[in-house]
C-alpha positions in Angstrom: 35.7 26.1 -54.8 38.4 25.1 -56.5 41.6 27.9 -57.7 42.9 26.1 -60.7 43.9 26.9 -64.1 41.3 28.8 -65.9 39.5 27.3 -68.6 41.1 27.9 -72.1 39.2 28.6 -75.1 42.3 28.4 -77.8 45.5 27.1 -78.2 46.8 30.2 -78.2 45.2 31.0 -74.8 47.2 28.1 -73.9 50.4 29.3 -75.1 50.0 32.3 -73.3 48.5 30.9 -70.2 52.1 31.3 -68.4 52.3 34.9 -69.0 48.9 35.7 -68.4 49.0 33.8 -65.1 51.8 36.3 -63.3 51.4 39.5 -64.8 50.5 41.9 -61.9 47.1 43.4 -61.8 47.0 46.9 -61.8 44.1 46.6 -58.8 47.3 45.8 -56.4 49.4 48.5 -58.2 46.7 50.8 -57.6 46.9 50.1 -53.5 50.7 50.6 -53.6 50.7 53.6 -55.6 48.1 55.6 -52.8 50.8 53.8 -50.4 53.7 55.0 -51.8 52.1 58.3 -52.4 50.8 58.8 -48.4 54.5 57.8 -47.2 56.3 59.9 -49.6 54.0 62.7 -48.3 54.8 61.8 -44.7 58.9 61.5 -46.1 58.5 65.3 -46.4 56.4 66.1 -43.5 60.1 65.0 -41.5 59.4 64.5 -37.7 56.0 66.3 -37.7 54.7 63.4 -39.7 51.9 61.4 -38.1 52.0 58.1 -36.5 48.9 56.9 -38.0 50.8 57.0 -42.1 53.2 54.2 -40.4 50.1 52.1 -39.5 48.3 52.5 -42.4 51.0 52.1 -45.5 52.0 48.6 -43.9 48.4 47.5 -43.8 47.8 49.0 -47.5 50.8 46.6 -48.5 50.0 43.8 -46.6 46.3 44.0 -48.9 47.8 44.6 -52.0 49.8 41.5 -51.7 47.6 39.6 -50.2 45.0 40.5 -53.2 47.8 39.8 -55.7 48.9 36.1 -54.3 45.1 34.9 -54.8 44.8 36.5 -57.7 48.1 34.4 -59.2 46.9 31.6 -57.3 43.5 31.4 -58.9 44.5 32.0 -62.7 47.1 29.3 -62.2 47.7 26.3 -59.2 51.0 25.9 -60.5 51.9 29.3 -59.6 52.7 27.8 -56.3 56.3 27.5 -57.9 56.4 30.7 -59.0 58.5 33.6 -57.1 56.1 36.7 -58.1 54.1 34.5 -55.9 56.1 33.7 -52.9 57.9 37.0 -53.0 54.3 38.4 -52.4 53.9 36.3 -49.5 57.4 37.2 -47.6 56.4 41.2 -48.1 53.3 40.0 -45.9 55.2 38.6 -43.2 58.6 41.4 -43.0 57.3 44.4 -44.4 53.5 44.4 -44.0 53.0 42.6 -40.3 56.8 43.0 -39.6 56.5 46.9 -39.9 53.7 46.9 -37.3 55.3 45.0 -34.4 56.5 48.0 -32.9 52.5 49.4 -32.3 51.7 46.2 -30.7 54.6 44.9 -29.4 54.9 45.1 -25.5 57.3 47.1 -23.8 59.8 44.8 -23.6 60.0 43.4 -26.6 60.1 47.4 -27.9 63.0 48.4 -25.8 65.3 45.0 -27.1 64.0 46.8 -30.6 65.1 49.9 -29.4 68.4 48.6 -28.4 69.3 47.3 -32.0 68.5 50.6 -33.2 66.4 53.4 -32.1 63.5 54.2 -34.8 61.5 57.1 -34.8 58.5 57.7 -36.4 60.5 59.9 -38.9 62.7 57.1 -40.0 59.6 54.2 -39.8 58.0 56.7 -42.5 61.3 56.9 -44.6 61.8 53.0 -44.1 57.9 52.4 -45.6 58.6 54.5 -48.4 60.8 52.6 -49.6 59.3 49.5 -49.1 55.9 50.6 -51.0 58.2 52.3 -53.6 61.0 49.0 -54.5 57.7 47.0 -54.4 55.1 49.0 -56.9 58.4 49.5 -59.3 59.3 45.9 -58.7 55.6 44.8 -59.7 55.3 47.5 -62.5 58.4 46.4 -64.2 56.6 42.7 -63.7 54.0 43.7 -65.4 56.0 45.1 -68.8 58.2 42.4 -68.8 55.4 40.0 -69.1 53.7 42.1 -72.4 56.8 41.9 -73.8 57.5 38.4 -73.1 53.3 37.9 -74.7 54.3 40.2 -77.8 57.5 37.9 -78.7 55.5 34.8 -78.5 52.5 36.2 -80.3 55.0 37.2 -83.2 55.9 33.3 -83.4 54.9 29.1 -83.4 55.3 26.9 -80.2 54.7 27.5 -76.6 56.3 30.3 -74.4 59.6 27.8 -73.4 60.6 24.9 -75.7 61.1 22.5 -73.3 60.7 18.6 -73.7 58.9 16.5 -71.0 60.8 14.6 -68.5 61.8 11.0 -69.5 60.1 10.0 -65.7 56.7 10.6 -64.6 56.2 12.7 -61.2 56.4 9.9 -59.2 59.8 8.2 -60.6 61.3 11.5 -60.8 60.8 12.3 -57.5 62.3 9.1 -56.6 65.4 10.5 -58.2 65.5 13.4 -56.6 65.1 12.3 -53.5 68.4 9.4 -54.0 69.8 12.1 -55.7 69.8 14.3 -52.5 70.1 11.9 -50.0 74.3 11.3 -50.5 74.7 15.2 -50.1 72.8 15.8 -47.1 73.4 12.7 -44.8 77.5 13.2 -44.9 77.2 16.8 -44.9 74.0 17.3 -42.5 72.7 14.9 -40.6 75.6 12.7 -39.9 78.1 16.0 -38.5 74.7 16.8 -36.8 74.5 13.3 -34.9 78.4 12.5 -34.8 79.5 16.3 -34.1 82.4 15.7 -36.5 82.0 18.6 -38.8 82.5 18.2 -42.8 81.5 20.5 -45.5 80.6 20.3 -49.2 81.3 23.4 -51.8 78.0 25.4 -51.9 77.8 24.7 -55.7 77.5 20.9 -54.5 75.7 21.4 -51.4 72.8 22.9 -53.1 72.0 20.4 -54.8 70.9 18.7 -51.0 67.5 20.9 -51.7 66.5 18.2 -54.2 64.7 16.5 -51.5 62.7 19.6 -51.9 61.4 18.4 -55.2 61.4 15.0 -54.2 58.7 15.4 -51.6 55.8 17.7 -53.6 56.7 15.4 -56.6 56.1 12.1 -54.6 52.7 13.1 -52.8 51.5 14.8 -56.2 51.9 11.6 -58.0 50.1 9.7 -54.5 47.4 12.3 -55.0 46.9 11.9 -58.6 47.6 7.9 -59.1 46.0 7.0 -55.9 49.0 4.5 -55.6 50.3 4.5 -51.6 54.0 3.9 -52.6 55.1 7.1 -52.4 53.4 8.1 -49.4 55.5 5.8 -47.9 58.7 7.0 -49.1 58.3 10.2 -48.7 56.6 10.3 -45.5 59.3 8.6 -43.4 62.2 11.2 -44.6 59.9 14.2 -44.9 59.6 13.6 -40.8 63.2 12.4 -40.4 64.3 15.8 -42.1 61.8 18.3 -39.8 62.9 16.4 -37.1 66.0 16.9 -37.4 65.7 20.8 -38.2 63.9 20.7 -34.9 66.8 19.2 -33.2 68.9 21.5 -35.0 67.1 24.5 -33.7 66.6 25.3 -37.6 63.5 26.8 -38.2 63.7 26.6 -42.7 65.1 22.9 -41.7 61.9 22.3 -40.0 59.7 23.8 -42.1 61.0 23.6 -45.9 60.0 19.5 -46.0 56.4 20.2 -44.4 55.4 23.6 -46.5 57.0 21.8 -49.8 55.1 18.8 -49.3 52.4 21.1 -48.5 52.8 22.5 -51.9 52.5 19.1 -53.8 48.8 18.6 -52.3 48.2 22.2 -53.6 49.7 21.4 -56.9 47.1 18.6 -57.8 44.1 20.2 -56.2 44.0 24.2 -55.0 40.9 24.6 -53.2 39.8 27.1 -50.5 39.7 24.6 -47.6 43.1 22.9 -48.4 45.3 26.5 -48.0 43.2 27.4 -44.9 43.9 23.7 -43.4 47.4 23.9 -44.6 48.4 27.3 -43.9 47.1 27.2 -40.4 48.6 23.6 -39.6 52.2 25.3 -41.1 52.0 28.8 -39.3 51.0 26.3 -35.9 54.2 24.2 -36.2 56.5 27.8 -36.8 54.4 29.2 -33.4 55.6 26.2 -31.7 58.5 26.2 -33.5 60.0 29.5 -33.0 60.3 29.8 -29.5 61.9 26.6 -28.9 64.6 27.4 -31.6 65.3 30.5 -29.6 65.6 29.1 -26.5 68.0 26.3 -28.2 70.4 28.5 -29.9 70.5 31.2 -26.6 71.6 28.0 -24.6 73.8 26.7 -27.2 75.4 30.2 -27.6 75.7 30.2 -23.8 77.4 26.9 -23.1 80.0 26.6 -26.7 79.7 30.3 -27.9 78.1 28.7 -31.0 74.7 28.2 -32.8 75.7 25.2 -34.2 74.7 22.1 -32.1 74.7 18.3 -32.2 72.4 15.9 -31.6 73.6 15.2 -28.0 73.5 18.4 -26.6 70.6 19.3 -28.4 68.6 16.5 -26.7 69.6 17.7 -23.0 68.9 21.3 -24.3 65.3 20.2 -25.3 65.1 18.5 -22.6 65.6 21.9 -19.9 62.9 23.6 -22.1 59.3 23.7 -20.6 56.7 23.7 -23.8 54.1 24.9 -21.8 56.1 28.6 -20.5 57.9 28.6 -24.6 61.5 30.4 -24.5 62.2 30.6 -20.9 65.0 32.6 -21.7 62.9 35.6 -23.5 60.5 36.3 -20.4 58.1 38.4 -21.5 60.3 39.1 -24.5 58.0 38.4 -27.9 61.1 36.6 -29.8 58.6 35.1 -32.6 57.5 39.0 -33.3 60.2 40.8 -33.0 62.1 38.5 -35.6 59.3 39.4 -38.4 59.9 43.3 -38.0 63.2 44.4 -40.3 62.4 48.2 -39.6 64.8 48.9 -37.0 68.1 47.1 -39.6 66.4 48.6 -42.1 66.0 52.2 -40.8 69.9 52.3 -40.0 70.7 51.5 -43.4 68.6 54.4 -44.6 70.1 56.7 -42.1 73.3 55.7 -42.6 73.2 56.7 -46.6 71.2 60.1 -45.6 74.3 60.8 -43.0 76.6 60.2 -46.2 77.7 56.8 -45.3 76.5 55.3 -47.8 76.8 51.3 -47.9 79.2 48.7 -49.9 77.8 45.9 -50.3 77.5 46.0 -53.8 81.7 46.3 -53.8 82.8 42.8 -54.7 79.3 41.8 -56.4 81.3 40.6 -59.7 83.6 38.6 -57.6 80.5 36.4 -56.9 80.4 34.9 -60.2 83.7 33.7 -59.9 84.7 30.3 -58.2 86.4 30.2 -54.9 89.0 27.0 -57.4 89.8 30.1 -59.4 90.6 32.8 -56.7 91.4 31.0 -53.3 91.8 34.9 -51.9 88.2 35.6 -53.0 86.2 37.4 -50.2 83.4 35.5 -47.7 80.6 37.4 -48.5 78.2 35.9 -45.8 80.5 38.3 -43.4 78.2 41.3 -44.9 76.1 39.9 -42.2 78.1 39.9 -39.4 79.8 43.3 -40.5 76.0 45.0 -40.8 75.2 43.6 -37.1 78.7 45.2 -36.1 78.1 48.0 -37.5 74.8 48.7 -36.0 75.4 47.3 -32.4 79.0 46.3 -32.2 79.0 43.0 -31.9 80.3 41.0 -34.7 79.1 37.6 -33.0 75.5 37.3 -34.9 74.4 38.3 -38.0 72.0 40.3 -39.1 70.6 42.4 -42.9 68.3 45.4 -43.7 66.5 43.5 -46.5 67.4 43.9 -50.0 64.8 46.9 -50.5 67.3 49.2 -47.7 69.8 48.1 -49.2 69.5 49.5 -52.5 68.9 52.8 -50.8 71.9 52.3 -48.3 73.7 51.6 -51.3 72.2 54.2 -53.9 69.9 56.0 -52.3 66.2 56.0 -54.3 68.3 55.4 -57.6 68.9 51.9 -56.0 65.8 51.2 -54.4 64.4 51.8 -58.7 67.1 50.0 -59.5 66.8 46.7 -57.2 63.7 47.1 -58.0 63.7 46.8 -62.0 66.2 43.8 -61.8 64.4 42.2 -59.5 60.9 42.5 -60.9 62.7 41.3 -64.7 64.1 38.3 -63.0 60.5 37.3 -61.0 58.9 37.5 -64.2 60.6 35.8 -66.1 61.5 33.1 -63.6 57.4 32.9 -62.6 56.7 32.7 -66.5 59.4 29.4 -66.4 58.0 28.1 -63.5 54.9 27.5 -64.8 55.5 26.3 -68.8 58.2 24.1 -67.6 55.0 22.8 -65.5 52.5 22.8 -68.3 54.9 20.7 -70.6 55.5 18.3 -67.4 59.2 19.1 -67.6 60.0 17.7 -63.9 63.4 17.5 -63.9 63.4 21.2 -64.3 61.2 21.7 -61.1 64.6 22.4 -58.8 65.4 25.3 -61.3 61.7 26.4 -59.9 62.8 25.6 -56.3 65.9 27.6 -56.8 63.2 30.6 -57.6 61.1 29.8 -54.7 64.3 30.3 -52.6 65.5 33.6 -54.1 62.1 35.2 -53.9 61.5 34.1 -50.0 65.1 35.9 -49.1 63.6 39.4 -49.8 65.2 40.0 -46.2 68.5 39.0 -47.2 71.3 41.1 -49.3 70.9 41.0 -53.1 75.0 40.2 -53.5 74.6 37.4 -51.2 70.7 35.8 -51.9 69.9 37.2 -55.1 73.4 37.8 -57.5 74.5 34.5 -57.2 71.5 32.4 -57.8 71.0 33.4 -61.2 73.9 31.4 -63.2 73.7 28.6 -60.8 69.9 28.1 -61.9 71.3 28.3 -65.7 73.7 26.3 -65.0 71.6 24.0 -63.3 68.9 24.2 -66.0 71.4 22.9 -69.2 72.8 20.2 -66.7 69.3 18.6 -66.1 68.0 19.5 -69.6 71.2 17.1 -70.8 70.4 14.7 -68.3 66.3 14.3 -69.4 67.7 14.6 -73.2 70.0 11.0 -72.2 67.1 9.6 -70.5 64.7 10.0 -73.3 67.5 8.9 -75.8 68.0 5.3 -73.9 64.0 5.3 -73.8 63.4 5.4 -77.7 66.2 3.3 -77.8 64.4 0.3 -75.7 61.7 1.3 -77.1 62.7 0.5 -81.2 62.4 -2.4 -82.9 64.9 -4.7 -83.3 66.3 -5.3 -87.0 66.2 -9.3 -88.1 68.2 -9.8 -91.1 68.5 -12.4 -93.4 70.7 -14.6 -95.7 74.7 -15.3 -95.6 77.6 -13.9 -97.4 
C-alpha cells in the first residue's frame, strides 16, 4: 500500500491540498480531550488520585498521536517535512512512552529518577495534565488556523504560497547544498574534532552547516526517481563520514540526523507501509546501539577532562575500553536509554516550583533574542537556562538539563501559559506544515532548509521555547528571502542563456 498524496479531482483541490493535508482531525482531538478531561479530574482528586489515570493519559496520548502522524502521512508523503508531523512523533517518544518509564523502569534506574527529583503520583497527574492540555490547544488552534488559511485562499487566484520553482532540479540542488555546507562544518566540526584545536562559527553562520541535511534526502530522491547512481555515490560516502563521526563524537543527533534525513528522501519519492517499518526499525536499532555507547563516552570523557567535548584521539581509546556486548559499563543495571526519554521528573519541579509561588523566568530576556550578539556584546547566554534549571533542581551547575516547553509555560504562567505556548505554537506548526508542503508541490528546493529549520523546531518540544522555539522564527524568514534571491538570480542567468542571440545587419 502505498501513503501518498490523495488523488485530486480539481484544481482547486489542488490548491488546497497543503491545507487539507495538516489540519488535525478531530478523531485525535477527541482522544486528548477524554485525556485531558481524566487528568484534570485526577488534578483535583490531589494525592488520593489513582495510579492507574498516570498510566492511562500517556497511553491515550501516545494513540492520539500516533493516529494523527499516519493520518498526515497518508493525505500527503511530503508531510514528512512538515512539523505538525514530527512534533507528533517527539510527544510519542517524551511525553507518551517517556511518562511511563517510571512503571516499568527497574529499581535502579527509579531511584537515579528519584534523585533528580522526587515525583509522586500527585505531581505525575499534574505534569500529564498539562501535557494533554498544551497538546489538544496546540492541535485545536492547528486546526483553526488552517480554515482560515483555506477561507483566504478560497476568496482568491493562485496556489496557497507563490513561490517559483528552483532554477536546479533535486539532484543539482542537493549538490549545492551539500558544497554549500561542507566549508562550515569541516573548519568548525570535524576538523577541531580530529585536531582538538577548537574554533567556532556565529550560530547565524553555523546553521547553515545543517544544509547537508537537505543535501542528503535531495540527492537519494533524485537517485530514486532518475534511476541515475551518481548521487548515491556522493551522498553515500559523507552521509557515513558524518554518522561516523557523531559516533565518535558521542553525539547521538550527529549520528542520527544524516541516516533519518536520508531516510526521509526514500520516503519522499515512495511512502509505502513496508519502507517506514524497514526504516523506522533499522533507525530506532542504530539509537539502541547508539545510546548506551554515547553514555558510556561522555561519563568517561567527563571523568578524565571534566568535559563532554571530545576529540578524535581520546575518543578512539574511549571506544576502545567499551565492551558492545555488556553496553554502558558505567550504568550497571542503570536503564540510561529509558530514563533519558522520561521528562516527568524536570518537568514536575517546574510545575511545583510555580504552585509553591516560584514561578519561573525564562521568558525574562526573550526580546533580547532577536537582537544580535554585533549589536549588544553584553547580551545574555541563554543556553545557561539549562545549566541554571539543572542547578536549580539538583545543584549542580555542571550539566544541563529542561522541563520541556509544555512545563515551562506553566512554570512560567501557570495554565495561562501552558494555553498560551500552546496557541503560538500550534499558529506557527500550521502555518510552517502548510509551507512545507506548497513549497514542495511547486518543487521550490532551495526552500527545503527553511522546511528543515521546521523539522528542527518541532523535534525540540523538550527544549525551552526562548531558546529552541523564539529564535528560529526570523532566522527561517530570513533564511527564506535570502534563498528566494538566490533561486530568483539563478533563474535570471538561466533565461538569459537560454535567449536568442540578436544578429544585426548593415553599417553606419
Amino acid at each position: 500500500m502505498i501513503y501518498g498524496t490523495a488523488p485530486l479531482k480539481s484544481d482547486d483541490a489542488t490548491r488546497l491540498a497543503p491545507i487539507a493535508a495538516v489540519r488535525p482531525g478531530w478523531g485525535e482531538m477527541g482522544i486528548l480531550l477524554a485525556a485531558s478531561i481524566l487528568t484534570l479530574i485526577g488534578v483535583s482528586l490531589g494525592p488520593d488520585v489513582p495510579q492507574w489515570i498516570n498510566m492511562v493519559a500517556p497511553i491515550m496520548l501516545s494513540v492520539a498521536m500516533a493516529l494523527g502522524a499516519l493520518a498526515l502521512i497518508r493525505r500527503e508523503a511530503r508531510a514528512v517535512w512538515a512539523p505538525l508531523f514530527w512534533v507528533r512523533i517527539v510527544m510519542i517518544a517524551f511525553s507518551g512512552i517517556g511518562s511511563l518509564v517510571p512503571f516499568f523502569a527497574n529499581d535502579v534506574t527509579r531511584g537515579a529518577l528519584d534523585r533528580f527529583f522526587t515525583v509522586f503520583p500527585a505531581d505525575m497527574t499534574k505534569y500529564n495534565a498539562v501535557i494533554c492540555v498544551f497538546t489538544l490547544v496546540m492541535l485545536f488552534t492547528a486546526r483553526v488556523c488552517c480554515a482560515l488559511v483555506d477561507m483566504n485562499v478560497r476568496r482568491r487566484e493562485g496556489p496557497v504560497l507563490k513561490v517559483k520553482p528552483s532554477a536546479l532540479d533535486a539532484g543539482q540542488f542537493g549538490l549545492l547544498a551539500l558544497a554549500l555546507s561542507l566549508p562550515i562544518k569541516i573548519p568548525s566540526s570535524w576538523i577541531p574534532f580530529v585536531t582538538g584545536v577548537p574554533f567556532s562559527l556565529p550560530n547565524s553562520i553555523a546553521l547553515f552547516g545543517m544544509l547537508s541535511y537537505i543535501a542528503y534526502p535531495l540527492l537519494i530522491y533524485h537517485a530514486l526517481s532518475t534511476r541515475q547512481r551518481w548521487p548515491f555515490f556522493v551522498a553515500i560516502p559523507f552521509i557515513l563520514i558524518e554518522s561516523t563521526l557523531g559516533l565518535l563524537m558521542f553525539n547521538k543527533t550527529e549520528l542520527l540526523f544524516p541516516l533519518i534525513f536520508s531516510f526521509l528522501g526514500v520516503l519522499f519519492q515512495r511512502a509505502t507501509l513496508m519502507r517506514m517499518l524497514v526504516g523506522g526499525v533499522a533507525l530506532f536499532l542504530v539509537y539502541s546501539v547508539a545510546t548506551p555507547f554515547a553514555a558510556y563516552g561522555r561519563s568517561q570523557e567527563a571523568r578524565d577532562t571534566g568535559s563532554i567535548d571530545t576529540t578524535l584521539s581520546r575518543s578512539i581509546v574511549i571506544a576502545s575500553r567499551y565492551d558492545w556486548r555488556v553496553g554502558n559499563q558505567d550504568e550497571g543495571e542503570f536503564q540510561g536509554g529509558w530514563a533519558r526519554l522520561t521528562y516527568i521528573t524536570a518537568g514536575s519541579f517546574a510545575i511545583s516550583q510555580y504552585d509553591q509561588g516560584v514561578p519561573g523566568t525564562t521568558m525574562e530576556n526573550v526580546f533580547l533574542i532577536l537582537v544580535p550578539r554585533v549589536v549588544y556584546p553584553d547580551k545574555p547566554n541563554m543556553s545557561l537556562i539549562f545549566a541554571e534549571f539543572n542547578y536549580a533542581v539538583t545543584g549542580n551547575d555542571k550539566s544541563q538539563s529542561a522541563p520541556g516547553i509544555p512545563p515551562e509555560g506553566y512554570w512560567n504562567y501557570g495554565w495561562a501559559g501552558v494555553v498560551g505556548f500552546a496557541v503560538l505554537m500550534g499558529v506557527v506548526y500550521a502555518l510552517w506544515s502548510i509551507y512545507a508542503i506548497a513549497t514542495l508541490q511547486a518543487g521550490a528546493w532551495h526552500l527545503l532548509f527553511i522546511s528543515l529549520i521546521g523539522v528542527r523546531v518541532a523535534s525540540r518540544i523538550d527544549g525551552l521555547i526562548v531558546t529552541d522555539f523564539v529564535p528560529m522564527i526570523p532566522f527561517a524568514i530570513f533564511a527564506h528571502f535570502l534563498l528566494t534571491f538566490g533561486n530568483e538570480l539563478l533563474l535570471r542567468g538561466k533565461a538569459a542563456r537560454a535567449r536568442p542571440l540578436r544578429l544585426t545587419h548593415g553599417g553606419a
